[in-house]
Structure formats: C-alpha cells, structure tokens
Backbone as a ProteinNet text record, in pm:
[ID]
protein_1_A
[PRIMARY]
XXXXXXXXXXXXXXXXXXXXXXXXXXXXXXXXXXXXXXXXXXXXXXXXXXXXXXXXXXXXXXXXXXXXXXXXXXXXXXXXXXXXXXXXXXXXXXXXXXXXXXXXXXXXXXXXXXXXXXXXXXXXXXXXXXXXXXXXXXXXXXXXXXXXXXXXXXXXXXXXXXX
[TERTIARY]
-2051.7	-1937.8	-1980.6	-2074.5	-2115.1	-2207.9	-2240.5	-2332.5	-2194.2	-2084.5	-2010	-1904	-1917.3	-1834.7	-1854.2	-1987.9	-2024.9	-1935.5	-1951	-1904.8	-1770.2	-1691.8	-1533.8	-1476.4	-1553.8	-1511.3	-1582.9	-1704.1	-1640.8	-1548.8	-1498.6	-1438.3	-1256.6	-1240.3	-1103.4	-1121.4	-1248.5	-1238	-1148.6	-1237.8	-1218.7	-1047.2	-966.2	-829.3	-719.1	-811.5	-712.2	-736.2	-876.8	-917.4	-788.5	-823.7	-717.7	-588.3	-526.5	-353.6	-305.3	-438.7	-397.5	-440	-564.4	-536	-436.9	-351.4	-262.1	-134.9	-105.9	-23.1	6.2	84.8	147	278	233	390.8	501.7	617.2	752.6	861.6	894.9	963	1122.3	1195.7	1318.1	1453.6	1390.5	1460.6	1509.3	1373.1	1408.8	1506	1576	1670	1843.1	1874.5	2015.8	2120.1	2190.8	2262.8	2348.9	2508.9	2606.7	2735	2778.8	2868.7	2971.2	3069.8	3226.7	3349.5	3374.4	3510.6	3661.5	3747.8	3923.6	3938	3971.5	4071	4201.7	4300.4	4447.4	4492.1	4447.7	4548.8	4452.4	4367.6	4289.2	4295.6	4369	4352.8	4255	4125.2	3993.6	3892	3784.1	3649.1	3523.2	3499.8	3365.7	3319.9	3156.2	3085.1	2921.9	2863.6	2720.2	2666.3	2540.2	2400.2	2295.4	2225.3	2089.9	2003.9	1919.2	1859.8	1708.1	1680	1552.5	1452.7	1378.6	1281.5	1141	1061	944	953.5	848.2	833.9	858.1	831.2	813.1	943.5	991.8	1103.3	1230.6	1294.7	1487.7	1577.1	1670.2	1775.1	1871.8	1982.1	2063.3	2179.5	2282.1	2386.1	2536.3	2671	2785.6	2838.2	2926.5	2995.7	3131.2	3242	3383	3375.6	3503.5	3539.7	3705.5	3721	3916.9	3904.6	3798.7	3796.3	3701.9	3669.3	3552.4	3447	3485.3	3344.4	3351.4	3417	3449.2	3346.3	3332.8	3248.3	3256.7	3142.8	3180.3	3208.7	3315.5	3388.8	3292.5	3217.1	3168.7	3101.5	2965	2929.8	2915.9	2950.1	2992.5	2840.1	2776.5	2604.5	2503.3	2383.5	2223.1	2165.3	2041.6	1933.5	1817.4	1660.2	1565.2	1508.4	1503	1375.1	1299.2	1206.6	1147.4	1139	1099.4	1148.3	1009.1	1040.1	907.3	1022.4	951.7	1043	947.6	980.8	860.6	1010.4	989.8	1051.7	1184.2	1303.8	1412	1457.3	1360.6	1409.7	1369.6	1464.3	1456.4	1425	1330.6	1320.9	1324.8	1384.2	1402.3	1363	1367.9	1360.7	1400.3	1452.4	1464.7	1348.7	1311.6	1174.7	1193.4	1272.1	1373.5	1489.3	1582.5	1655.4	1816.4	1895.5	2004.2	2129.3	2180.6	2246.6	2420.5	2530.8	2611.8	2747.5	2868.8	2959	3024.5	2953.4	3095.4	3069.4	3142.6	3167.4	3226.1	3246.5	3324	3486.6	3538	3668.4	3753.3	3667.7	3760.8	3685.4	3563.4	3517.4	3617.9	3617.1	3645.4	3611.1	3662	3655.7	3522.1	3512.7	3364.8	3298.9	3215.3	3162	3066.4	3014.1	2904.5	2800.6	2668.2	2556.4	2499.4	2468.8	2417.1	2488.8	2633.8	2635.6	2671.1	2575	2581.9	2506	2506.4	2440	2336.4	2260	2140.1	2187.9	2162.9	2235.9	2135.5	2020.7	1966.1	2002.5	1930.1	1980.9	1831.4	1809	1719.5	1713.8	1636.2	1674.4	1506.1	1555.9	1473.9	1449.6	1374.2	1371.4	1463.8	1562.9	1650.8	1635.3	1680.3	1631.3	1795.6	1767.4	1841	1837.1	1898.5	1879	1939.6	1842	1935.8	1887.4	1990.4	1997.5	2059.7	1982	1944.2	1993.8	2089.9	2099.2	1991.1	2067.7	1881.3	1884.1	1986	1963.8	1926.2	1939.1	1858.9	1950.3	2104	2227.1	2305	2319.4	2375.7	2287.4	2359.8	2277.2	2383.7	2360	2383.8	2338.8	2396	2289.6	2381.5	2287.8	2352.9	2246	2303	2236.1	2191.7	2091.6	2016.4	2056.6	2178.4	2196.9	2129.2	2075.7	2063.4	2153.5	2113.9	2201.2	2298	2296	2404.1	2518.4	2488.8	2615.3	2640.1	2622.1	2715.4	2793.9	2898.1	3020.5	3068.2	2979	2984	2952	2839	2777.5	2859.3	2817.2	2908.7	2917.4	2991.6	3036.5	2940.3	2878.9	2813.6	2842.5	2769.5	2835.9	2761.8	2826.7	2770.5	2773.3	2645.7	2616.8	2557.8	2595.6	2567.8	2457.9	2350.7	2279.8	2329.4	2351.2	2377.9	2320.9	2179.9	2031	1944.2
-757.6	-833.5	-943.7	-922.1	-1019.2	-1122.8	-1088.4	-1248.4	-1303.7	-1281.2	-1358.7	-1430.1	-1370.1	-1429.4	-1591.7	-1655.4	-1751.8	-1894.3	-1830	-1944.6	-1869.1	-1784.8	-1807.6	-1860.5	-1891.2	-1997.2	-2129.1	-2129.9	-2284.7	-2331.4	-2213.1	-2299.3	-2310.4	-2234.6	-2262.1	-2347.5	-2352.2	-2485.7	-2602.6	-2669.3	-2809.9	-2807.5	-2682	-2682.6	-2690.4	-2611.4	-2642	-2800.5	-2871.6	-2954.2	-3105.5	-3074.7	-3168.5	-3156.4	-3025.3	-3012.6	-3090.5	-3072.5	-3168.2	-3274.7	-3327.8	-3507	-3538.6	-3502	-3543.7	-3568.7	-3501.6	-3446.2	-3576.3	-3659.7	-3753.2	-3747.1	-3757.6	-3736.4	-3836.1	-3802.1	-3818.4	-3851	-3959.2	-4030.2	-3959.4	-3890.2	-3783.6	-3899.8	-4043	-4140.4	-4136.6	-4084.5	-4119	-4086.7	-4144.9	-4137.7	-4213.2	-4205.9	-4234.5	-4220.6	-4314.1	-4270.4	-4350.8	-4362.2	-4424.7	-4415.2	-4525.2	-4559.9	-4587.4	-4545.1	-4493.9	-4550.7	-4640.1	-4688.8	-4771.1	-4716.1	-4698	-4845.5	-4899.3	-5037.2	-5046.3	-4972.7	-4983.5	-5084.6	-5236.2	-5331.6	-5366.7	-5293.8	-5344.7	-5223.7	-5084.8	-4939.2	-4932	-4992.9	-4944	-4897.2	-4868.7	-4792.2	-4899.6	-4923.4	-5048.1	-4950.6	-4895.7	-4868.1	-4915.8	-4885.5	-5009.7	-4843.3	-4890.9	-4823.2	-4838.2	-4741.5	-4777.8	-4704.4	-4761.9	-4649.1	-4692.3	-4566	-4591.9	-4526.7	-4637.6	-4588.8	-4517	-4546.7	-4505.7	-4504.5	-4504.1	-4555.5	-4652.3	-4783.5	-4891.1	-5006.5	-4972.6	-5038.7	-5000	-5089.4	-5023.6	-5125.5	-5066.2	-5205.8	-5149.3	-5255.2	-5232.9	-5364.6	-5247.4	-5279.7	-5262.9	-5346.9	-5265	-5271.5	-5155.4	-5181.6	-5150	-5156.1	-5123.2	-5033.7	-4908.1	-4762.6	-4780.6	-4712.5	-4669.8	-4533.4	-4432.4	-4341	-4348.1	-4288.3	-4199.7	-4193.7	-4093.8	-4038.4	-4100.3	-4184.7	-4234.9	-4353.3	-4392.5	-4478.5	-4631.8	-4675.4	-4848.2	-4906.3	-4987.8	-5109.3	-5207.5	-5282	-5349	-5368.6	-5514.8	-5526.9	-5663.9	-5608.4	-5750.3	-5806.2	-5720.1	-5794.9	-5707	-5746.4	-5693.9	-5731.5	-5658	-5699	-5589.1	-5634.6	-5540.6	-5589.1	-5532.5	-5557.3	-5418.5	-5474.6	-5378.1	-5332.8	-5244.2	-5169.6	-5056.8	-5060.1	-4959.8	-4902.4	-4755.2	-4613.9	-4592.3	-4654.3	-4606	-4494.4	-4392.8	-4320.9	-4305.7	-4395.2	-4391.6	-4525.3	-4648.6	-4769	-4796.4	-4837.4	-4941.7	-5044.8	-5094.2	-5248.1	-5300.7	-5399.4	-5474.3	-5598.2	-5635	-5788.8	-5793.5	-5890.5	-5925.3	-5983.5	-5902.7	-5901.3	-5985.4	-6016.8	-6126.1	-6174.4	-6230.9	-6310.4	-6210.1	-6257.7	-6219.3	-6240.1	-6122.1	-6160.9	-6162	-6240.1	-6235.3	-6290	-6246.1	-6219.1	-6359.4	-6496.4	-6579.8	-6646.1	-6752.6	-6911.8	-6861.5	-6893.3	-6831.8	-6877.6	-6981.8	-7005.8	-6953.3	-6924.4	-6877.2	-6717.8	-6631.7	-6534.6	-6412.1	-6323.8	-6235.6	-6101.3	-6015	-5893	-5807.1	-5785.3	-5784.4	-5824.8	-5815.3	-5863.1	-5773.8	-5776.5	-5698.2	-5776.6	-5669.9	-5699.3	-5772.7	-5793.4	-5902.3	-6055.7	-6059.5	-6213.7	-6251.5	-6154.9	-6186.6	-6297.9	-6397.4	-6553.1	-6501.3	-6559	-6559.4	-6653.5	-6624	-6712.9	-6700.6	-6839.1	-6865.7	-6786.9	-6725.8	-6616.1	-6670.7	-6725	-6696.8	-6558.4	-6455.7	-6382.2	-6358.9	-6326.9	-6322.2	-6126	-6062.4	-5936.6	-5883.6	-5796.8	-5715.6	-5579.4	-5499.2	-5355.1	-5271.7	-5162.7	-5055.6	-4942.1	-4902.4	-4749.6	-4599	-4507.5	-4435.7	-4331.1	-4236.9	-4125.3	-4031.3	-3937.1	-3860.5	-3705.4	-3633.9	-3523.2	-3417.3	-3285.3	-3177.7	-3175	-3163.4	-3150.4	-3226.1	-3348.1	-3503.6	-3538.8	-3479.4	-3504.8	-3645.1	-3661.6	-3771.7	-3854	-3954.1	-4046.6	-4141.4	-4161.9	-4283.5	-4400.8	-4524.4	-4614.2	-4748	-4769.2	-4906.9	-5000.2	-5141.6	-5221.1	-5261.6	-5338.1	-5359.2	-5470.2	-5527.6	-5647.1	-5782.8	-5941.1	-5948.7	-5999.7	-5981.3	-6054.6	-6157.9	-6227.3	-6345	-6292.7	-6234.2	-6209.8	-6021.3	-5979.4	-5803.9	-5785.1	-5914.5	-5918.5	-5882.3	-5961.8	-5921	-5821	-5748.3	-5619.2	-5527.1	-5454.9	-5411.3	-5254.5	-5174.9	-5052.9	-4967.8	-4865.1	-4762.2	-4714.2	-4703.3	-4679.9	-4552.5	-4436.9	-4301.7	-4327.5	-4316	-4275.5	-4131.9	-4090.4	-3969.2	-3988.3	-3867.3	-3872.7	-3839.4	-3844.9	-3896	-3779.2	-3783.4	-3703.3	-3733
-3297.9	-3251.9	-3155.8	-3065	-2988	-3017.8	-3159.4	-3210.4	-3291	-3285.7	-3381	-3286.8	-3146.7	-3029.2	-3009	-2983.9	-3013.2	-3091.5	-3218.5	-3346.9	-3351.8	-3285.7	-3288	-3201.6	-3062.4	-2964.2	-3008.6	-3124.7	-3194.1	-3236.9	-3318.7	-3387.9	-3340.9	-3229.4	-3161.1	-3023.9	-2969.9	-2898.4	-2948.2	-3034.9	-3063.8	-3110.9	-3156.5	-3162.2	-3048.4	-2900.9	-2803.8	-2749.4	-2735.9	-2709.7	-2791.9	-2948.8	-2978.9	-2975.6	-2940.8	-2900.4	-2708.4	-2636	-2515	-2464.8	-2585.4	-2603	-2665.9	-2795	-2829.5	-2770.1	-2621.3	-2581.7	-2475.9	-2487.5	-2414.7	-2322.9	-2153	-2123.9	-2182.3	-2180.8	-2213.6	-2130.9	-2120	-2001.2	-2060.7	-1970.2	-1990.9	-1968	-2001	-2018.1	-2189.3	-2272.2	-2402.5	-2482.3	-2528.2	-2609.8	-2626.7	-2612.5	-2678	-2553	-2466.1	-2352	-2363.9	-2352.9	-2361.9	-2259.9	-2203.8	-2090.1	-2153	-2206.6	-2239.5	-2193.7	-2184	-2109	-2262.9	-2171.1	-2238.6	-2186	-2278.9	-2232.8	-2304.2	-2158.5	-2196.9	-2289.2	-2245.5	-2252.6	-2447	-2413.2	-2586.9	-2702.1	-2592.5	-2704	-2773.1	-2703.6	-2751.5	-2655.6	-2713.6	-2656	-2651.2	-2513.6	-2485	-2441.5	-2585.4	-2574.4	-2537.3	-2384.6	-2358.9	-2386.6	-2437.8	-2539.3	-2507.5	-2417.2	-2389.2	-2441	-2561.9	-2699.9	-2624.1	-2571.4	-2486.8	-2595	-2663.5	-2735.7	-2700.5	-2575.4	-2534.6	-2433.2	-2353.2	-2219.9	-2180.7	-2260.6	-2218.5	-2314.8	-2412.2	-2482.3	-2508.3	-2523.5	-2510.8	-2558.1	-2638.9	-2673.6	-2608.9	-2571.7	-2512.1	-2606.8	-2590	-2682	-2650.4	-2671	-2686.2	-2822.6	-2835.2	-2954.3	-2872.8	-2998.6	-2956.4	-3107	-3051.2	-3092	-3119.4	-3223.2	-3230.4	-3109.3	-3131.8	-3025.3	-2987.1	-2891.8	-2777.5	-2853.7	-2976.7	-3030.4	-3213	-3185.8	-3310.8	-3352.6	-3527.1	-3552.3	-3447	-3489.8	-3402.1	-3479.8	-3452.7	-3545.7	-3601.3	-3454.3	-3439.9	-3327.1	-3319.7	-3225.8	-3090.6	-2960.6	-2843.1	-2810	-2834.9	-2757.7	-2817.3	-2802.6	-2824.4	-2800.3	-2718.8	-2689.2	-2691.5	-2697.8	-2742.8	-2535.1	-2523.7	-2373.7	-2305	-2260	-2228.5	-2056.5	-2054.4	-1887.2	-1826.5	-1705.8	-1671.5	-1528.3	-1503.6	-1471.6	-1383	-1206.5	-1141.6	-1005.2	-949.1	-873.6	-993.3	-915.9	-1003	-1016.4	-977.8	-1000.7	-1139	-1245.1	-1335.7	-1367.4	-1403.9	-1409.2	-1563.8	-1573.9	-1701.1	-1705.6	-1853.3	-1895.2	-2052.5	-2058.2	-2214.5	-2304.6	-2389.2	-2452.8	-2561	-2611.2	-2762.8	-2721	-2822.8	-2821.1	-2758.6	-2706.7	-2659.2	-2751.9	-2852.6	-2950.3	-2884.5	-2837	-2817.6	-2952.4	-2924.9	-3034.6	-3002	-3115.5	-3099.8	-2994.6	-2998	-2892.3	-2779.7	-2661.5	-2514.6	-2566.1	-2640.5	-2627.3	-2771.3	-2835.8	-2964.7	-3040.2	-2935	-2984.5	-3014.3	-3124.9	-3146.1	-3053.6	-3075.8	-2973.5	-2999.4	-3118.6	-3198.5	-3283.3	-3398.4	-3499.4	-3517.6	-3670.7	-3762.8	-3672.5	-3669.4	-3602.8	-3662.8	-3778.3	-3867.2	-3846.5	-3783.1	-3751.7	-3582.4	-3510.7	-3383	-3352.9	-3298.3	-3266.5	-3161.7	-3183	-3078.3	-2946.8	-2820.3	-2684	-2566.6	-2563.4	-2473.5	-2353.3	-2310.4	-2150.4	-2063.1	-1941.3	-1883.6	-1759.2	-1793.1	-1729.7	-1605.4	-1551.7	-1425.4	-1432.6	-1427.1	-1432.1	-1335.9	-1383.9	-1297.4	-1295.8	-1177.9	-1192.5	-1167.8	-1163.9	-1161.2	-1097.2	-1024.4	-937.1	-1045.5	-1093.2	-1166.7	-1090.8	-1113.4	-1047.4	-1176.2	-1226.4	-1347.7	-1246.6	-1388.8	-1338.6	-1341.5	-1300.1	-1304.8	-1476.6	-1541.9	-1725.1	-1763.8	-1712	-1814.3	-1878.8	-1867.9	-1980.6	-1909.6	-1777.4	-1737	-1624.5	-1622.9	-1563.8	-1503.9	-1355.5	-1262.2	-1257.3	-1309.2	-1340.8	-1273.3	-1151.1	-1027.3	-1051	-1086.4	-1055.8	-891.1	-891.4	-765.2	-750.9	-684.7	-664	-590.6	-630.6	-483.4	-408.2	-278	-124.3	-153.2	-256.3	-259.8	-343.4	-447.3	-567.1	-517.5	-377.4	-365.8	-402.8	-358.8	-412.8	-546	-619.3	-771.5	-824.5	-767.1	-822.9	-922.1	-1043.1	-1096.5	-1017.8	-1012.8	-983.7	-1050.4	-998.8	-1077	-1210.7	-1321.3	-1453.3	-1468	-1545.3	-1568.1	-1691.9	-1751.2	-1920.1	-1930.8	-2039.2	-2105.9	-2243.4	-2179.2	-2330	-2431.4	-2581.6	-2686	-2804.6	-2738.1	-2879	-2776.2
[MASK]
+++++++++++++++++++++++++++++++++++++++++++++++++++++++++++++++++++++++++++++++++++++++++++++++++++++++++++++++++++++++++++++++++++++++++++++++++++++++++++++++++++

C-alpha cells in the first residue's frame, strides 16, 4: 500500500491544483437588479435595470411595464458602461453610445430597443454609494452628488435582485 501512496497523490494533486486556479472571485454585484416605480398619472411601471455582467461591465436600462412583474412594453434608455466596486462606492462611465427614446419635444413614452437613437452624452465618470443587504437580494443605491447640483441629487433608489 505504501509504494502506491506516491502515484495516488499524483494523480489527485494536479486535480485540486486546477479546481483553485480556476476559481475566480465573484463580485455579489452580478446579476440582474431592478428599481420598480408606479406612475399614477401614466398607470405604468418605470422599470431602471442594472444587468451587472462581471466585475467590470453593466448595461443599464429602463423599460416601462402594464405591471410590476409584467413583460416590458418597451424601451426609455440604454446604455453598456463599465464600473469598478471598491468598499461600497460605485464608479461608472459610459463605455458606448447612449441609446435614448425619440426627440425631447414629440418623444413617445417608450419604443422597441432596436429603434432607440443613439444621443451624444458627455459623461464625466460618476459614482454611487450602495449599501447591499446581508442576502445580496437588495440594494441601496445613492448617487454621489457634486457640491453644486445637491439640490438635484436624486433620492435613494432600492433595487432588487432579479437572478
């Protein structure tokens, strides 16, 4: 038994060896998270979409809903950009083109993603404060305003993971 001890820790070495190079952490950002809001005066659902693909890429999207959990009609914006996750600050940028729905004076409420117009945006990298529950199921997500536009800042938005 002990000359065969040898060549059976050959040959299960090199198996644990390649299960924890393969093994990449996983930013508990990934996936599918969506911010939910009722508009009385429109009896619809403005759904924003943050389909966090990796670590490092993410589109961000709205559509509009007849319900909550219902298909999307259609879509108000898109964009692909990419982001990096250092403590709990967010940081972004738009990595492509900024697809918005329609002219400012005669746009529709939505449109098929296929005829969203591309719309010059210069964006300056903006970040985000999120604050992630202990499940990873919801998420607090404040923009970092700066000093001149507080005023404007939008209100904290809670999205829910999705998948």
């Amino acid at each position: 038994m002990k000359k065969y001890f040898p060549f059976a820790l050959l040959a299960v070495f090199p198996a644990l060896i390649s299960c924890t190079e393969n093994e990449e952490p996983v930013s508990p950002l990934v996936g599918t998270w969506e911010n939910r809001v009722f508009v009385d005066s429109l009896d619809v659902w403005f759904v924003e979409t943050l389909e966090i693909k990796n670590d490092t890429l993410f589109d961000n999207f709205q559509t509009v809903r007849d319900t909550e959990d219902g298909p999307d009609l259609g879509y108000r914006f898109f964009s692909e950009a990419k982001y990096s996750f250092e403590g709990n600050i967010f940081s972004f940028y738009a990595s492509s083109d900024f697809y918005m729905y329609g002219i400012a004076d005669s746009r529709p409420l939505f449109m098929q993603k296929s005829k969203l117009g591309p719309v010059m945006v210069e964006r300056i990298s903006e970040s985000a404060e999120l604050t992630l529950s202990s499940s990873f199921k919801k998420m607090d997500y404040q923009y970092i305003c700066p000093e001149v536009f507080q005023e404007y800042c939008p209100d904290t938005k809670r999205f829910v993971k999705v998948d």
